[in-house]
C-alpha positions in Angstrom: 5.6 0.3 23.8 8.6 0.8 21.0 8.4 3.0 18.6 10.8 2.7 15.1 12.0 4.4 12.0 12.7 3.2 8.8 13.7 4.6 5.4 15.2 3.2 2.2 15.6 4.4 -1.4 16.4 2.6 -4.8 17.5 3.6 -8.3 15.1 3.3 -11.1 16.5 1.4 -14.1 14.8 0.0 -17.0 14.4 -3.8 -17.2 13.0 -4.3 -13.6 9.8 -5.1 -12.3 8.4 -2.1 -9.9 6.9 -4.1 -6.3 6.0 -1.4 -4.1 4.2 -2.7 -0.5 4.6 -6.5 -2.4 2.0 -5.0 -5.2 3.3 -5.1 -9.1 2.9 -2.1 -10.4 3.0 -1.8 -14.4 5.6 0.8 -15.2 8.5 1.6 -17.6 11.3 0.6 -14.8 11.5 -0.7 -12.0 13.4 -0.5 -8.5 16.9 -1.5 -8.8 18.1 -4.0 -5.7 19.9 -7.8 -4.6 16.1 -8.3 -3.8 13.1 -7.0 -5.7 14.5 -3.7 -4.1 10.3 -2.9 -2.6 11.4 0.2 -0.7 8.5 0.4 1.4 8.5 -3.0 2.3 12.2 -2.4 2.9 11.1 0.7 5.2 9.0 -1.0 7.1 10.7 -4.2 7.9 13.6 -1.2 9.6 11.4 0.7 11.5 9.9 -2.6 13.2 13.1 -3.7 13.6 14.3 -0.6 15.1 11.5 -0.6 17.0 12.5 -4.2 18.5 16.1 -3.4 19.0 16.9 -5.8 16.5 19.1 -4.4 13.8 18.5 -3.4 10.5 17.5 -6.0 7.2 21.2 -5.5 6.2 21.9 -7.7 9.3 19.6 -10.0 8.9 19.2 -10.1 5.1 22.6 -8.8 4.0 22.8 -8.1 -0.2 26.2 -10.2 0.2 23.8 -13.6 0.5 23.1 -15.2 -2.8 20.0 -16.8 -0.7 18.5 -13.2 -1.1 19.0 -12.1 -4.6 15.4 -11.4 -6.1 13.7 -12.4 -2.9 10.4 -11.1 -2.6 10.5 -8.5 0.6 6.9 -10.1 1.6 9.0 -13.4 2.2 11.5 -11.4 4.5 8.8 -9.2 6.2 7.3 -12.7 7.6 11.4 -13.4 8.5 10.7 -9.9 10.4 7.5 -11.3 11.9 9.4 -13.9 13.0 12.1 -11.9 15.0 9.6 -9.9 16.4 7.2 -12.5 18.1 11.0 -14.2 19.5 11.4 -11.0 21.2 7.7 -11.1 22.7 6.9 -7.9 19.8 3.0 -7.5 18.6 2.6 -4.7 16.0 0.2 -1.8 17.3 0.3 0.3 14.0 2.8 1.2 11.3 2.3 4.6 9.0 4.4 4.8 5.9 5.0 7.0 2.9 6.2 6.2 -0.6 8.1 9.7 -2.2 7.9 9.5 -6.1 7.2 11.1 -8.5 5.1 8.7 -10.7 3.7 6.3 -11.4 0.4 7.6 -9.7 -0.2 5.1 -6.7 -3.2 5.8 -4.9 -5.2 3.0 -6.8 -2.6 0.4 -5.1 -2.5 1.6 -1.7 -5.1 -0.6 -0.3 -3.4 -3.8 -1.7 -0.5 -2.5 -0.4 -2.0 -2.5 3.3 -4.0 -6.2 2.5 -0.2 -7.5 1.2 1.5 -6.3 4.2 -0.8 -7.3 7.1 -0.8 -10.6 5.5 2.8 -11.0 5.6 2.7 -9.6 9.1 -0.2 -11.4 10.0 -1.8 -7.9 11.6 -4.8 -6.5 10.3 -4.0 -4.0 7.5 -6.0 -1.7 9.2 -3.1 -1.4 11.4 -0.9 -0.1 8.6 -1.2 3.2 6.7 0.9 3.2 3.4 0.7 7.2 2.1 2.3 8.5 -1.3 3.8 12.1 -2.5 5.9 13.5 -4.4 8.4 16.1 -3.7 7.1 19.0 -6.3 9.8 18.3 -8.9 13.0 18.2 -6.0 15.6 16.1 -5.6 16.2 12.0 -6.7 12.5 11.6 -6.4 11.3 14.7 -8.2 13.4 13.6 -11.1 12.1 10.2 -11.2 15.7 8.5 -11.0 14.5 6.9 -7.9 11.7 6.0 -5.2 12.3 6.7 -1.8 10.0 5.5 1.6 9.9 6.0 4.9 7.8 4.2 7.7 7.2 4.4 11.7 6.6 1.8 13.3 4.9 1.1 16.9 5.1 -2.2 19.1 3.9 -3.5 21.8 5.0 -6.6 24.3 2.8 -9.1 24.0 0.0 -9.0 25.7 -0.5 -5.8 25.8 -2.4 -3.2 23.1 -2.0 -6.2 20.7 -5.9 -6.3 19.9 -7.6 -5.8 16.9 -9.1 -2.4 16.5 
């Protein structure tokens, strides 16, 4: 077993579209980013590969690369999928939490999870996405930007890699 950790944060700006777990989300900004800036997604994709001894996405996916500006980060969490089934990696489960302080996203967390396993190819019941604010503190509490944070565990394959 591996276990990983992953965390990423992004402005809000007016003018962008808000993807949060590959879900758009209808609000009055959206996450600045070379990609479409998804911080969970973004979250996720490091924890598994932390978890996998692989890097970060900056290594694989660097914002230098014009081939990445306004990728979808469902496209790159397959990429991740990818790595991790070279290195002999199933996913056992993944827990993650989106810090903001609106808009309200309980209503999208399921589609978040159905989004995700898909790009993964895991079943979402897998993954747990979570959301909170932090009480009016800090970046988040302000609203000037969203921040995530995931953990990741994997197993070689072949073993703990069946559906539960």
């Amino acid at each position: 077993m591996r276990v990983g950790f992953g965390y990423d944060v992004h402005r809000l700006v007016e003018g962008r579209a808000l993807i949060l777990g590959g879900v758009d989300i209808s609000y009055e900004k959206g996450l600045l980013g070379h990609s479409d800036a998804d911080v969970l997604t973004h979250a996720i994709m490091d924890s598994l590969l932390g978890a996998a001894g692989a890097g970060d996405i900056g290594r694989h996916f660097p914002d230098s690369d014009p081939l990445y500006k306004g990728i979808s980060s469902l496209v790159l969490l397959s990429r991740v999928r990818g790595i991790l089934a070279q290195k002999g990696f199933t996913v056992g489960n993944i827990d993650s939490v989106i810090v903001a302080r609106a808009p309200r996203l309980a209503p999208f967390l399921e589609e978040m999870k159905a989004r995700l396993g898909e790009a993964l190819g895991t079943d979402p019941g897998r993954i747990n996405v979570k959301a909170t604010t932090t009480e009016g503190l800090g970046f988040t509490g302000t609203g000037e930007g969203i921040a995530a944070c995931a953990t990741s565990l994997l197993f070689t394959r072949g073993h703990g890699g069946r559906s539960s």
